[in-house]
Backbone as JSON Lines, residues from 0, in Angstrom:
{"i":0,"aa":"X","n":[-47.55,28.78,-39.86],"ca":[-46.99,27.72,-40.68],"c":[-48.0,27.26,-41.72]}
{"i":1,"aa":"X","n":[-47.45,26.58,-42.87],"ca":[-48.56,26.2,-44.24],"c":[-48.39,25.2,-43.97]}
{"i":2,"aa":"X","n":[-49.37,24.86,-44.85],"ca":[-49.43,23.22,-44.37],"c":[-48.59,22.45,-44.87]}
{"i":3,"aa":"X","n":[-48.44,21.01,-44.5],"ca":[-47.2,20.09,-45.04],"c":[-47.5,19.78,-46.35]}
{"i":4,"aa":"X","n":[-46.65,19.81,-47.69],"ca":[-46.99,18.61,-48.81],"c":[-47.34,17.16,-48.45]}
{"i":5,"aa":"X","n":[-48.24,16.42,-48.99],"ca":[-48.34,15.27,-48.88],"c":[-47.14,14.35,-48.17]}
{"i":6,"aa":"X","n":[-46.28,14.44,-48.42],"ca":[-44.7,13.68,-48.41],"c":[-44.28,13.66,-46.93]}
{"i":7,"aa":"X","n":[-44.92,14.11,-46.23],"ca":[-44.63,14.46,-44.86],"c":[-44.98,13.65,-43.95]}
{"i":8,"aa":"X","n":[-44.89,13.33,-42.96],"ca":[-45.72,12.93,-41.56],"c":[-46.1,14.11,-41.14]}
{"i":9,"aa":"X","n":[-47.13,13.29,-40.51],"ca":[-48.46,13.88,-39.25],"c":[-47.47,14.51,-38.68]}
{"i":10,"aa":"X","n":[-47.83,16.21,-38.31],"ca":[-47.2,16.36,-36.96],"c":[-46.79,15.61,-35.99]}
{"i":11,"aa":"X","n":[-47.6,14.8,-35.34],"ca":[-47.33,14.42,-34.32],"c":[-46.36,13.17,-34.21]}
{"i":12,"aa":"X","n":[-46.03,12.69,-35.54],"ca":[-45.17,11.62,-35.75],"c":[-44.03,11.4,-34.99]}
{"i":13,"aa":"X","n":[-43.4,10.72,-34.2],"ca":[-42.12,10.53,-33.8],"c":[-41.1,10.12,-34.93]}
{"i":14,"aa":"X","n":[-40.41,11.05,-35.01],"ca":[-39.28,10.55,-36.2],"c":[-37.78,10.32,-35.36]}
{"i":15,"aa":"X","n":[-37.24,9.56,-36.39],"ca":[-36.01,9.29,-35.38],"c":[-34.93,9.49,-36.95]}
{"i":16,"aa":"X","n":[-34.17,10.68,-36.85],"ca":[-33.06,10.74,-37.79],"c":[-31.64,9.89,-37.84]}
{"i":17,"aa":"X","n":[-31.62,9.17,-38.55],"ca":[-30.46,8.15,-38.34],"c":[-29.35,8.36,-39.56]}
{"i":18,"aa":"X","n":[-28.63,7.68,-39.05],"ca":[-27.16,8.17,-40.42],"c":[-27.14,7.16,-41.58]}
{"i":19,"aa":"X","n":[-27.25,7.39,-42.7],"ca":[-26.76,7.11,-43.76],"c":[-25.27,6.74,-44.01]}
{"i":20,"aa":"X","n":[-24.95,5.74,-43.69],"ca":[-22.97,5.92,-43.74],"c":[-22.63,5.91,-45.25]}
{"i":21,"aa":"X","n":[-22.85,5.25,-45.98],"ca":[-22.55,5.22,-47.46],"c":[-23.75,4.73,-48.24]}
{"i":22,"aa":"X","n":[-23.43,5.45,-49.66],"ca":[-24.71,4.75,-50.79],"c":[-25.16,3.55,-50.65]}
{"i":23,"aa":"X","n":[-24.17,2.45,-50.19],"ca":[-24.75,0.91,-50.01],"c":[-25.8,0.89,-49.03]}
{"i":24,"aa":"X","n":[-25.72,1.68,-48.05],"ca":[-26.71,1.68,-47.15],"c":[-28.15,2.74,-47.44]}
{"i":25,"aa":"X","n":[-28.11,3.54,-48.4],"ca":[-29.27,3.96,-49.57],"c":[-29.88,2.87,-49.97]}
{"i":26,"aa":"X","n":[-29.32,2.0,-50.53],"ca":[-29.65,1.37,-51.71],"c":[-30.15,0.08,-51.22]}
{"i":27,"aa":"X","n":[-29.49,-0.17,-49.81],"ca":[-30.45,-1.36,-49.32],"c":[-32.13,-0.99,-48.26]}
{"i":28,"aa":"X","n":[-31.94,-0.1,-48.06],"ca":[-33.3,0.9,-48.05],"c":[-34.01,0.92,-48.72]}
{"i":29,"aa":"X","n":[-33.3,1.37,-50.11],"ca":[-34.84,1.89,-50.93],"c":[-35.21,0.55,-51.55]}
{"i":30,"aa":"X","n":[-34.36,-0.15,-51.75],"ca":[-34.32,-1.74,-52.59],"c":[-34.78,-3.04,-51.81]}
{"i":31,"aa":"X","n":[-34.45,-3.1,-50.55],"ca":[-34.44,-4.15,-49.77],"c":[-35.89,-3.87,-48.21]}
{"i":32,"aa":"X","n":[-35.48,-2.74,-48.44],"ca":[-36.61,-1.96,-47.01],"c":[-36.39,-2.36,-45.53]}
{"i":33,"aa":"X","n":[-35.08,-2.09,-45.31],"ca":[-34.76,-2.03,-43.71],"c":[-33.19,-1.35,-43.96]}
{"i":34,"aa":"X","n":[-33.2,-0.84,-42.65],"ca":[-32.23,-0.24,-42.04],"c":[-31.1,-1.01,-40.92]}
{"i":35,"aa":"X","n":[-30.2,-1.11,-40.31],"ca":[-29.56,-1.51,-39.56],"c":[-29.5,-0.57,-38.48]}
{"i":36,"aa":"X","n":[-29.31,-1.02,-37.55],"ca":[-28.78,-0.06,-36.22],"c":[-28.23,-1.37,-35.02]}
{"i":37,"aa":"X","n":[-26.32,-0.9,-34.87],"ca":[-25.81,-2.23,-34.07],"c":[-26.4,-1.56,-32.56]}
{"i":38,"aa":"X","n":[-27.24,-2.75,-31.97],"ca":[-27.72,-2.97,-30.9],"c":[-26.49,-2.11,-29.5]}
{"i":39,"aa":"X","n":[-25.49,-1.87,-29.82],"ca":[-24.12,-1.77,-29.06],"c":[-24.34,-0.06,-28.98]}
{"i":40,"aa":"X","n":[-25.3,0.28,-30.12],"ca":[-24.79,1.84,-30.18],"c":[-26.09,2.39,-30.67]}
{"i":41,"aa":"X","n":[-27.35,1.7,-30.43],"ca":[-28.53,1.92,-30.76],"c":[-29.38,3.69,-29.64]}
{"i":42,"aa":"X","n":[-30.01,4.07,-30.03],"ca":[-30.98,4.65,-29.52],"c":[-31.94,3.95,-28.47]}
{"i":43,"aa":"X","n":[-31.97,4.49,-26.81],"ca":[-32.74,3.57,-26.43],"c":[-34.46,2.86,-27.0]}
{"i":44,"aa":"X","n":[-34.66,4.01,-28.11],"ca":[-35.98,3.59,-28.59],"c":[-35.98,3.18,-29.92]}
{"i":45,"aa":"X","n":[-36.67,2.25,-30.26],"ca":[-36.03,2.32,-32.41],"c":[-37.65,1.88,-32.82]}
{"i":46,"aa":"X","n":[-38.47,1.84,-31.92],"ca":[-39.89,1.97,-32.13],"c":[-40.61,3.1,-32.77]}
{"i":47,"aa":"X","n":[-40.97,3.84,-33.83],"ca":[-40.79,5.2,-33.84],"c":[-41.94,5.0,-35.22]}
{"i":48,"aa":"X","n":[-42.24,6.08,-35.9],"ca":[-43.11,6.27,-36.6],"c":[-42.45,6.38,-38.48]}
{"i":49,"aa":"X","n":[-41.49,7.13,-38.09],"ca":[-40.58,7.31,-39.79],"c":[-39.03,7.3,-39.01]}
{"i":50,"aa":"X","n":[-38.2,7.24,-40.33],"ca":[-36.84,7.39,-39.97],"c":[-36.64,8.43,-41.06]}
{"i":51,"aa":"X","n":[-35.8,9.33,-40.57],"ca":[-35.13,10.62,-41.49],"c":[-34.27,10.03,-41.74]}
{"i":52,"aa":"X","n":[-33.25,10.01,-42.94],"ca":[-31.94,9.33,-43.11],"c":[-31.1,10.62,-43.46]}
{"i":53,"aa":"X","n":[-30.14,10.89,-42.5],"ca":[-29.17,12.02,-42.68],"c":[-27.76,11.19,-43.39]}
{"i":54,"aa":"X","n":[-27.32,11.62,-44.61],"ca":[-26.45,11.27,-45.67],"c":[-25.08,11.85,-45.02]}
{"i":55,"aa":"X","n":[-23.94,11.14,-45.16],"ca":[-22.74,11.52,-44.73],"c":[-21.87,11.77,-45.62]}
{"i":56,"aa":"X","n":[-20.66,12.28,-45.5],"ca":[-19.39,12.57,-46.21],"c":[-19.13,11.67,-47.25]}
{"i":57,"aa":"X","n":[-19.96,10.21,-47.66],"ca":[-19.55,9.21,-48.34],"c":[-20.6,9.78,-49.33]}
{"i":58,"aa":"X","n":[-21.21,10.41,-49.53],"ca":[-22.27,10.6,-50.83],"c":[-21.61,12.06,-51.59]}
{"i":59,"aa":"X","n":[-22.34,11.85,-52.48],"ca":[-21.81,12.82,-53.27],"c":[-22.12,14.4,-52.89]}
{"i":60,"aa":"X","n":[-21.43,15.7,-53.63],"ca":[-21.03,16.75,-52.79],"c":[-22.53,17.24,-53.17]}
{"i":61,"aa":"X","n":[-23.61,16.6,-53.86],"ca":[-25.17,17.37,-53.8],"c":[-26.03,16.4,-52.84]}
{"i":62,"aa":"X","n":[-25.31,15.67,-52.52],"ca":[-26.32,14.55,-51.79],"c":[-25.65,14.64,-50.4]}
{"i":63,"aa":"X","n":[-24.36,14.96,-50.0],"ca":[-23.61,14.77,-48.53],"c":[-24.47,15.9,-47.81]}
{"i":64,"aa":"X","n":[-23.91,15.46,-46.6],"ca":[-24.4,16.25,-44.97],"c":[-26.04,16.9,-45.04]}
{"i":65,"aa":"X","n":[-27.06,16.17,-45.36],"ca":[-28.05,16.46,-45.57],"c":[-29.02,15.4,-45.05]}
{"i":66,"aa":"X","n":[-30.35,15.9,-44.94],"ca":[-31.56,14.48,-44.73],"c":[-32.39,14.78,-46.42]}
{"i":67,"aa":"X","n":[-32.25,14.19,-47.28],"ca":[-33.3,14.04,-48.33],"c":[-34.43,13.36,-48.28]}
{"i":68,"aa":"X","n":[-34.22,12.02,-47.48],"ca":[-35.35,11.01,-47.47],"c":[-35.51,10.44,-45.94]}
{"i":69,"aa":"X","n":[-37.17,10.03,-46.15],"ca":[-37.89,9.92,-45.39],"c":[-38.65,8.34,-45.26]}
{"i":70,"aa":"X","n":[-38.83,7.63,-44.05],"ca":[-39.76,6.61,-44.77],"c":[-40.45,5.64,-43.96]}
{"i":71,"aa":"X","n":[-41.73,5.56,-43.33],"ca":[-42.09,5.22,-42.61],"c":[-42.08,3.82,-42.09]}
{"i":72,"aa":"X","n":[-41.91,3.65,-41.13],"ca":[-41.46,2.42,-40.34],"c":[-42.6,1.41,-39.69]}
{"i":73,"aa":"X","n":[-42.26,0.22,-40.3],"ca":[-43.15,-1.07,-40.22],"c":[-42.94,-1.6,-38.82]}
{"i":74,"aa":"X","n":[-41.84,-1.66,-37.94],"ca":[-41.4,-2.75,-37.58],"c":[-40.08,-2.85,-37.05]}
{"i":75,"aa":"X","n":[-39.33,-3.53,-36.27],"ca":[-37.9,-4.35,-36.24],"c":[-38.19,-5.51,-35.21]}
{"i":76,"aa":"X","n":[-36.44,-5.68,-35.47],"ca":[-36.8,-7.16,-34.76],"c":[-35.05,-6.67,-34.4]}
{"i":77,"aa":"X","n":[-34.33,-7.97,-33.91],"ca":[-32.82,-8.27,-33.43],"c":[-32.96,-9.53,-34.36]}
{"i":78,"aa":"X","n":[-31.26,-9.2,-34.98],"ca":[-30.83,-9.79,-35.33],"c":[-29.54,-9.92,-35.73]}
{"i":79,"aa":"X","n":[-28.85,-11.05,-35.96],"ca":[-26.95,-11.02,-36.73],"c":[-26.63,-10.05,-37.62]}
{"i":80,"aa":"X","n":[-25.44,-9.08,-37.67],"ca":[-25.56,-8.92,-38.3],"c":[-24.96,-9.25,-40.03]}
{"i":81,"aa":"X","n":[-24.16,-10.67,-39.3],"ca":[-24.0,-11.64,-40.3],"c":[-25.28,-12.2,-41.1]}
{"i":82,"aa":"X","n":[-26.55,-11.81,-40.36],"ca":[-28.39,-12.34,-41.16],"c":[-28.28,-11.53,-42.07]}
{"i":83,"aa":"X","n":[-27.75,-10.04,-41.58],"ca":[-27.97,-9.06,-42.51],"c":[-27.45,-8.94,-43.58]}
{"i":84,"aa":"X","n":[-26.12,-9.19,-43.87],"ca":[-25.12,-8.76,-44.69],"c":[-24.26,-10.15,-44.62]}
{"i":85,"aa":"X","n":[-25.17,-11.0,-45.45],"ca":[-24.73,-12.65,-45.54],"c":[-23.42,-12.18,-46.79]}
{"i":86,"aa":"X","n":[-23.12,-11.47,-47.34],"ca":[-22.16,-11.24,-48.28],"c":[-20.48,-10.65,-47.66]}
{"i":87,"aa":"X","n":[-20.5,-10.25,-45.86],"ca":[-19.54,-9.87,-45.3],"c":[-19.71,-10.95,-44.18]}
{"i":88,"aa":"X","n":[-19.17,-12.48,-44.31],"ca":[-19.47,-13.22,-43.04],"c":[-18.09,-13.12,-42.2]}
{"i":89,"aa":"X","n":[-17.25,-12.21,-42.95],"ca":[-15.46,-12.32,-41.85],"c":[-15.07,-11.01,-41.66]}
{"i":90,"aa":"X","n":[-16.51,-10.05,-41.8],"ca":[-16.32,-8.78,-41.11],"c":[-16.39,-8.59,-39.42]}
{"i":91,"aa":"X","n":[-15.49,-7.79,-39.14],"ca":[-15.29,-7.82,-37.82],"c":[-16.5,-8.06,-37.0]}
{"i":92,"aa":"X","n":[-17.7,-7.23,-37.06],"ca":[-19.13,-7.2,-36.49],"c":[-20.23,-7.81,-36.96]}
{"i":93,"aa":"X","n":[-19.46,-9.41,-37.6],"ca":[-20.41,-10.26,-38.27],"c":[-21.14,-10.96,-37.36]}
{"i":94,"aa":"X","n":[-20.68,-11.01,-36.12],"ca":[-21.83,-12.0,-34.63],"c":[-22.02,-11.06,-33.68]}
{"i":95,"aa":"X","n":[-21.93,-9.58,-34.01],"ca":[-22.69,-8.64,-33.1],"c":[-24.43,-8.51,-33.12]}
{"i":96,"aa":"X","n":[-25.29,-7.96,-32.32],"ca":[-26.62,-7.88,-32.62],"c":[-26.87,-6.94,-33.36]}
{"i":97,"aa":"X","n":[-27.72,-6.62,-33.89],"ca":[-28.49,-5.33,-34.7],"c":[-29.95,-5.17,-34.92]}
{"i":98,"aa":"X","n":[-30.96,-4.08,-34.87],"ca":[-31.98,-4.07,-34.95],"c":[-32.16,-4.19,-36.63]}
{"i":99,"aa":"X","n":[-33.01,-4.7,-36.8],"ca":[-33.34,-4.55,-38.63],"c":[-34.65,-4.16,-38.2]}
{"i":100,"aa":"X","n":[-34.59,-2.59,-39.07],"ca":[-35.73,-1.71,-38.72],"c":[-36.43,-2.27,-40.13]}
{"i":101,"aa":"X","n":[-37.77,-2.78,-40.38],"ca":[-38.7,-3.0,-41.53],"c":[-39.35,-1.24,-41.93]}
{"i":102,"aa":"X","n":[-38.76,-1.03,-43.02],"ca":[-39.24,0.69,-43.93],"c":[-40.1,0.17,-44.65]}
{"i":103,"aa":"X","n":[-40.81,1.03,-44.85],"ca":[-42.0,1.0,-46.2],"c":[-40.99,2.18,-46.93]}
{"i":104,"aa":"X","n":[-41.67,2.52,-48.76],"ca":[-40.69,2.98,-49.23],"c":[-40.09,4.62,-49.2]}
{"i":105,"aa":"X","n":[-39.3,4.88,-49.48],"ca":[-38.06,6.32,-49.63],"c":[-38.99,7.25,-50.04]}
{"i":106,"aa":"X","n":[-39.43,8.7,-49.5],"ca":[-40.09,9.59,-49.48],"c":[-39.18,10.45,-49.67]}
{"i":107,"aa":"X","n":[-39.21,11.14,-51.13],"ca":[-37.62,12.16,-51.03],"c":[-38.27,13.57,-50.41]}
{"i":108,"aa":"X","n":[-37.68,14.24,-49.54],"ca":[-38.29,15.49,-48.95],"c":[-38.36,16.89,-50.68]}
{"i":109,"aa":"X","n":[-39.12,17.24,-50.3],"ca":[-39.39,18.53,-51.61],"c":[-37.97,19.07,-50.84]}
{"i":110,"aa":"X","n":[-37.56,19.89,-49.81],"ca":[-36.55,20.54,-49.91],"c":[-35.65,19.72,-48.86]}
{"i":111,"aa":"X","n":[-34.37,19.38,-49.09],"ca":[-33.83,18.68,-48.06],"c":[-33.49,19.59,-46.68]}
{"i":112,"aa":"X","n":[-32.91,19.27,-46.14],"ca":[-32.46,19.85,-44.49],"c":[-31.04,19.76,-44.92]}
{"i":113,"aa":"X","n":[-30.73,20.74,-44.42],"ca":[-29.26,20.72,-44.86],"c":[-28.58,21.09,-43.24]}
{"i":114,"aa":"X","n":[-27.0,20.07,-43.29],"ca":[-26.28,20.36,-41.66],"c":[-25.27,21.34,-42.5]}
{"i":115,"aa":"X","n":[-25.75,22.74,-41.38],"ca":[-24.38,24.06,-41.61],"c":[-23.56,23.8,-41.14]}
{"i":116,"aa":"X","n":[-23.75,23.61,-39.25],"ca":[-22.21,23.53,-38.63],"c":[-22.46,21.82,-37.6]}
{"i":117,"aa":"X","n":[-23.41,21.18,-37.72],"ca":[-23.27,19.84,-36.8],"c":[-23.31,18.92,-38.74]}
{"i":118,"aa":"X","n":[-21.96,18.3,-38.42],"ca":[-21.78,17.39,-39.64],"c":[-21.98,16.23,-38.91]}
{"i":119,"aa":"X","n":[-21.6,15.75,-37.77],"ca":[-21.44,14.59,-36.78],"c":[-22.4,14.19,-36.32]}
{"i":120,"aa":"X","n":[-23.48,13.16,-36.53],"ca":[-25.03,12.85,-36.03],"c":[-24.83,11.12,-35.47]}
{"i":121,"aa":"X","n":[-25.22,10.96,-34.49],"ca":[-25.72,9.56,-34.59],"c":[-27.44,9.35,-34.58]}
{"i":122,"aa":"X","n":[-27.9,9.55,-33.76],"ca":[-29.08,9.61,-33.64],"c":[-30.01,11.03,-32.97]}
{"i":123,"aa":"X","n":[-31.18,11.02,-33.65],"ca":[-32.16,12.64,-33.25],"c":[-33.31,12.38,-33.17]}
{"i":124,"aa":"X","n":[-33.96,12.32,-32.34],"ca":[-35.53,12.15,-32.34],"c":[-36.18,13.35,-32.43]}
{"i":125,"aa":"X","n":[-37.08,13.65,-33.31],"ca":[-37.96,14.86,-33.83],"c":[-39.46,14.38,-33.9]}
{"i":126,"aa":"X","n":[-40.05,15.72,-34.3],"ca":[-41.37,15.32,-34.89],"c":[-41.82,15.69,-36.14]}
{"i":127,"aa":"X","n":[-42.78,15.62,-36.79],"ca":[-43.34,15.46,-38.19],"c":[-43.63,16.94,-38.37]}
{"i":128,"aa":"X","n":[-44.19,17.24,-37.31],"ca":[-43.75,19.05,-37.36],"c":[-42.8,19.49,-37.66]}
{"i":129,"aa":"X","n":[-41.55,19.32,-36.87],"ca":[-40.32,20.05,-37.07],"c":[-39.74,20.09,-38.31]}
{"i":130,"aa":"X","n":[-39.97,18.3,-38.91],"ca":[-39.6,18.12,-40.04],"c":[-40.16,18.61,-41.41]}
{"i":131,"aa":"X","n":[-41.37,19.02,-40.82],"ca":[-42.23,19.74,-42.18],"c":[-41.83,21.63,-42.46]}
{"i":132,"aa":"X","n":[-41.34,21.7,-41.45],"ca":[-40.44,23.29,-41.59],"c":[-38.93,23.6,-41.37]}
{"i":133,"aa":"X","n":[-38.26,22.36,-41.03],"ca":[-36.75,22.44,-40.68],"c":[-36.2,22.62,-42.14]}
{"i":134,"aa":"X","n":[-35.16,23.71,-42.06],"ca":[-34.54,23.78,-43.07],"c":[-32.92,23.73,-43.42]}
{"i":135,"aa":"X","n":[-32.5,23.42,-41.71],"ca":[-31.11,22.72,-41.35],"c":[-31.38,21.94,-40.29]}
{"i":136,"aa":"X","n":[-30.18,21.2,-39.78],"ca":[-30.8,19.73,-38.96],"c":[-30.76,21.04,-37.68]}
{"i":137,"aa":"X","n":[-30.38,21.95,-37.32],"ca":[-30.5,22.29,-36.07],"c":[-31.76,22.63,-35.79]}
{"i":138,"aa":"X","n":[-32.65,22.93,-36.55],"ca":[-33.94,22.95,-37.03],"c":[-34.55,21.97,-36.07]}
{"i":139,"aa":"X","n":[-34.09,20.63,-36.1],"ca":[-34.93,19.61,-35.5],"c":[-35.16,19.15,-34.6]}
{"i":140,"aa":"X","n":[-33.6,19.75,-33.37],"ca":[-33.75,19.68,-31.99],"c":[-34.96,19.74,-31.09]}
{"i":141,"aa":"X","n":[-34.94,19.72,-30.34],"ca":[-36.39,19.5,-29.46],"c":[-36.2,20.59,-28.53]}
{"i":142,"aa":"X","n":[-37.35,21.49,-28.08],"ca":[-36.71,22.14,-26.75],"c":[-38.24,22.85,-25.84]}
{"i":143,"aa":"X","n":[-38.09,22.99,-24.91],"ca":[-38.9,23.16,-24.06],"c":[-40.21,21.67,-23.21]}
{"i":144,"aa":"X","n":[-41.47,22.28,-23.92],"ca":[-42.57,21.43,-23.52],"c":[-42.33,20.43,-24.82]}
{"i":145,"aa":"X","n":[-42.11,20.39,-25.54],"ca":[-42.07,19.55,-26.96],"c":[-41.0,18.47,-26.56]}
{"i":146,"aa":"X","n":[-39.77,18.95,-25.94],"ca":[-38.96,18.13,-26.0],"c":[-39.5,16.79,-24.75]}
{"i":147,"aa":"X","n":[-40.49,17.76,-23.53],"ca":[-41.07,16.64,-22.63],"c":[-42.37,15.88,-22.92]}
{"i":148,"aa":"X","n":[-42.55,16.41,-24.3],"ca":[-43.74,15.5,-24.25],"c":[-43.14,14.53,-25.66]}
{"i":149,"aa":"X","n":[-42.44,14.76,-26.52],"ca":[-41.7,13.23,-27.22],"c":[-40.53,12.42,-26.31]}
{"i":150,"aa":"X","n":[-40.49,12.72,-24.85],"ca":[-39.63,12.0,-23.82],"c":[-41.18,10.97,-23.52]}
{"i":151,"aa":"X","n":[-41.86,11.7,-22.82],"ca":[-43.29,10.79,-22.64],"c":[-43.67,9.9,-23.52]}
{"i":152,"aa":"X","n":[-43.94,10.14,-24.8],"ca":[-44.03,9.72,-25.62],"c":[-42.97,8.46,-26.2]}
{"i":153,"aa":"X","n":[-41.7,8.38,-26.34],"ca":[-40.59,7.33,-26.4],"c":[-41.04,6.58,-25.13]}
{"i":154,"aa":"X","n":[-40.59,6.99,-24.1],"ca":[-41.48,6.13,-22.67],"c":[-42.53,5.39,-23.22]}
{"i":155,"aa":"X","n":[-43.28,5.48,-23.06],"ca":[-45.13,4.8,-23.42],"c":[-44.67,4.18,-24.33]}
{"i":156,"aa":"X","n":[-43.67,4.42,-25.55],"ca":[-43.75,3.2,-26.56],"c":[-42.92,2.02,-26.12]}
{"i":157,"aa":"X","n":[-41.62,2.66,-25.16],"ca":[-41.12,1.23,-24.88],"c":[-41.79,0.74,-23.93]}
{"i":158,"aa":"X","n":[-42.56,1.21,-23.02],"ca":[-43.44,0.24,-22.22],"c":[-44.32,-0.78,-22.8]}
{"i":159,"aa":"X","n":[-45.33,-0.05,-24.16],"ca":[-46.23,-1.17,-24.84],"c":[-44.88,-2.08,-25.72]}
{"i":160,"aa":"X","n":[-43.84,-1.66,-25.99],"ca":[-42.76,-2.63,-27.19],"c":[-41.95,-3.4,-25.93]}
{"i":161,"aa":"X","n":[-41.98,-5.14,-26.07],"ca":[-41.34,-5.91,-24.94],"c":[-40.01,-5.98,-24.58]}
{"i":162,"aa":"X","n":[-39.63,-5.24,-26.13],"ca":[-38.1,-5.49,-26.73],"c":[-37.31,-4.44,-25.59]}
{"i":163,"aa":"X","n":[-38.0,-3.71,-25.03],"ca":[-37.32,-2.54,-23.96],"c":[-37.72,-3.25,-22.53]}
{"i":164,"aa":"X","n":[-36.27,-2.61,-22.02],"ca":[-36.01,-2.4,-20.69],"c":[-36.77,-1.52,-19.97]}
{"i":165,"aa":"X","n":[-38.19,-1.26,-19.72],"ca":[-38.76,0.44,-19.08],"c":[-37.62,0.89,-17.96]}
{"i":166,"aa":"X","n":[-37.21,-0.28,-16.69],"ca":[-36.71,0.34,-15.46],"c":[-35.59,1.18,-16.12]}
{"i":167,"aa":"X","n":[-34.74,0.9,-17.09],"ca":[-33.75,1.51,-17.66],"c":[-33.88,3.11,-18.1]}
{"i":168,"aa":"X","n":[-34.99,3.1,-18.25],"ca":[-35.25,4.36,-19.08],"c":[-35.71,5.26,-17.81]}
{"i":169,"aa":"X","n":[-35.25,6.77,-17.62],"ca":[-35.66,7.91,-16.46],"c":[-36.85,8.23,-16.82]}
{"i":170,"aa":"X","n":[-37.46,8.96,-15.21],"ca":[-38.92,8.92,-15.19],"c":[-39.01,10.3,-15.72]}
{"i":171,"aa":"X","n":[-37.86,11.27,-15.65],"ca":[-38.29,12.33,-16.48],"c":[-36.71,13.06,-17.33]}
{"i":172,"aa":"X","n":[-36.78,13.96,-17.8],"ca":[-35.65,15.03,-18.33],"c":[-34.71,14.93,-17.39]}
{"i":173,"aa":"X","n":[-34.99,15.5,-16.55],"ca":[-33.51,15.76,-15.66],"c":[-33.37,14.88,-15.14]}
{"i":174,"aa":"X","n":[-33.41,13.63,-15.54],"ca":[-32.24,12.33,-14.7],"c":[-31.71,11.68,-16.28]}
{"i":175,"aa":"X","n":[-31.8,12.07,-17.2],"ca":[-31.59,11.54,-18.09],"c":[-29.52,12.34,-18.62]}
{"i":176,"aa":"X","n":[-28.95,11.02,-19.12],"ca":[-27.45,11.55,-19.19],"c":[-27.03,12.02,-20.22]}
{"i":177,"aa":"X","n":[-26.09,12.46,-20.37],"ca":[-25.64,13.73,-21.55],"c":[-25.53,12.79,-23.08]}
{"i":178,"aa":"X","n":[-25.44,11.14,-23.03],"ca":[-25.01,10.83,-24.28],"c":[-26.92,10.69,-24.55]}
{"i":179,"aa":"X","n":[-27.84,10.26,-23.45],"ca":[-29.5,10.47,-24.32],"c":[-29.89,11.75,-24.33]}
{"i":180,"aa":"X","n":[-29.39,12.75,-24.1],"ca":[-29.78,14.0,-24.31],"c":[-29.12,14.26,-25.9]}
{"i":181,"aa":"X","n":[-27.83,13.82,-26.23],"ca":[-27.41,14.41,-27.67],"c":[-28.89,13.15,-28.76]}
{"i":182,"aa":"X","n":[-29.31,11.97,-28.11],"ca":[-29.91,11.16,-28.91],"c":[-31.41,11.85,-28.65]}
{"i":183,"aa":"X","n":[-31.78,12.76,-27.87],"ca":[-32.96,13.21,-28.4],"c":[-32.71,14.6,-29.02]}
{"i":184,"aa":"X","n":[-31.61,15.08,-29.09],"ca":[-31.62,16.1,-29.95],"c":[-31.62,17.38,-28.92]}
{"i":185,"aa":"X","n":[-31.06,17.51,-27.25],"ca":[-31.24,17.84,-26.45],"c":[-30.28,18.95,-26.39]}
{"i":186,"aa":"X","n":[-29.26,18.96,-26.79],"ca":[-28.15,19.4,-26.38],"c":[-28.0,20.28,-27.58]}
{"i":187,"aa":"X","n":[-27.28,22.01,-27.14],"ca":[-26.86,22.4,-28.37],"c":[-25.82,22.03,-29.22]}
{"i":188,"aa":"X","n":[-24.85,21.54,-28.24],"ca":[-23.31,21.46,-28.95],"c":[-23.26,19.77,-29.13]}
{"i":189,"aa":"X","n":[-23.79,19.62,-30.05],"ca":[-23.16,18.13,-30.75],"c":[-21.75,18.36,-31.72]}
């Protein structure tokens, strides 16, 4: 492998690929610098090093089903997500919780990742490796010793982060259930 362009994370980075639902949610990223994720349907970990943002069917046909951007992560907290989006206060999920992930700014990848046959993502945890040579999202799955040592790794962070439950979380791979296996990127058939 060559080495990464600048634009990249450290190998060893924990990245966590999250969905892009529409341009509004671009634009309060690159403009505002946080992300949403409803607490109801979160990843057990949102502690993480960068977020990949995988673009959906709502962007345009050079920008859809792809990760372009990248951008390393400050921070979150819980919060309304009526705090968030004080401009929708009589949307249905205006007094649900949500993490507001704090981004530093939008890192566009030199070549994006493009999804051939998984269009459907919620969440993928990778590393700064994978992401520095993936050239479709299947690319980014995790598998073997890699996939048990960013399990270790998510572990140890929610133990030092208070915001987690540890007893919740399995002590290894195989006690873990089929919907956190598609959220670490575990499973072939998403």
């Amino acid at each position: 492998m060559s080495e990464a362009p600048s634009n990249y994370p450290p190998p060893t980075a924990l990245i966590l690929v999250a969905v892009l639902p529409s341009p509004r949610d671009l634009e309060i990223a690159r403009v505002l610098g946080w992300y949403r994720i409803p607490l109801k349907s979160a990843p057990k970990v949102v502690a993480v090093d960068y977020l990949a943002f995988y673009q959906t069917a709502a962007f345009t046909p050079d920008e859809r089903w792809r990760i372009n951007y990248i951008a390393p992560v400050y921070g979150h907290e819980l919060t309304w997500r009526r705090e968030l989006l004080r401009d929708e206060p009589n949307h249905p999920r205006a007094n649900e919780e949500y993490y507001k992930v704090q981004i530093g700014p939008l890192q566009r990848l030199p070549q994006p990742i493009r999804a051939d046959t998984w269009r459907r993502l919620t969440f993928l945890y990778t590393t700064g490796e994978r992401l520095c040579w993936a050239r479709r999202l299947q690319d980014l799955a995790l598998e073997g010793e890699e996939r048990a040592l960013v399990w270790r790794s998510l572990r140890e962070r929610a133990t030092l982060d208070h915001t987690y439950n540890v007893g919740t979380l399995p002590e290894t791979l195989n006690d873990l259930d089929t919907i956190m296996l598609e959220f670490l990127g575990l499973l072939k058939s998403l």
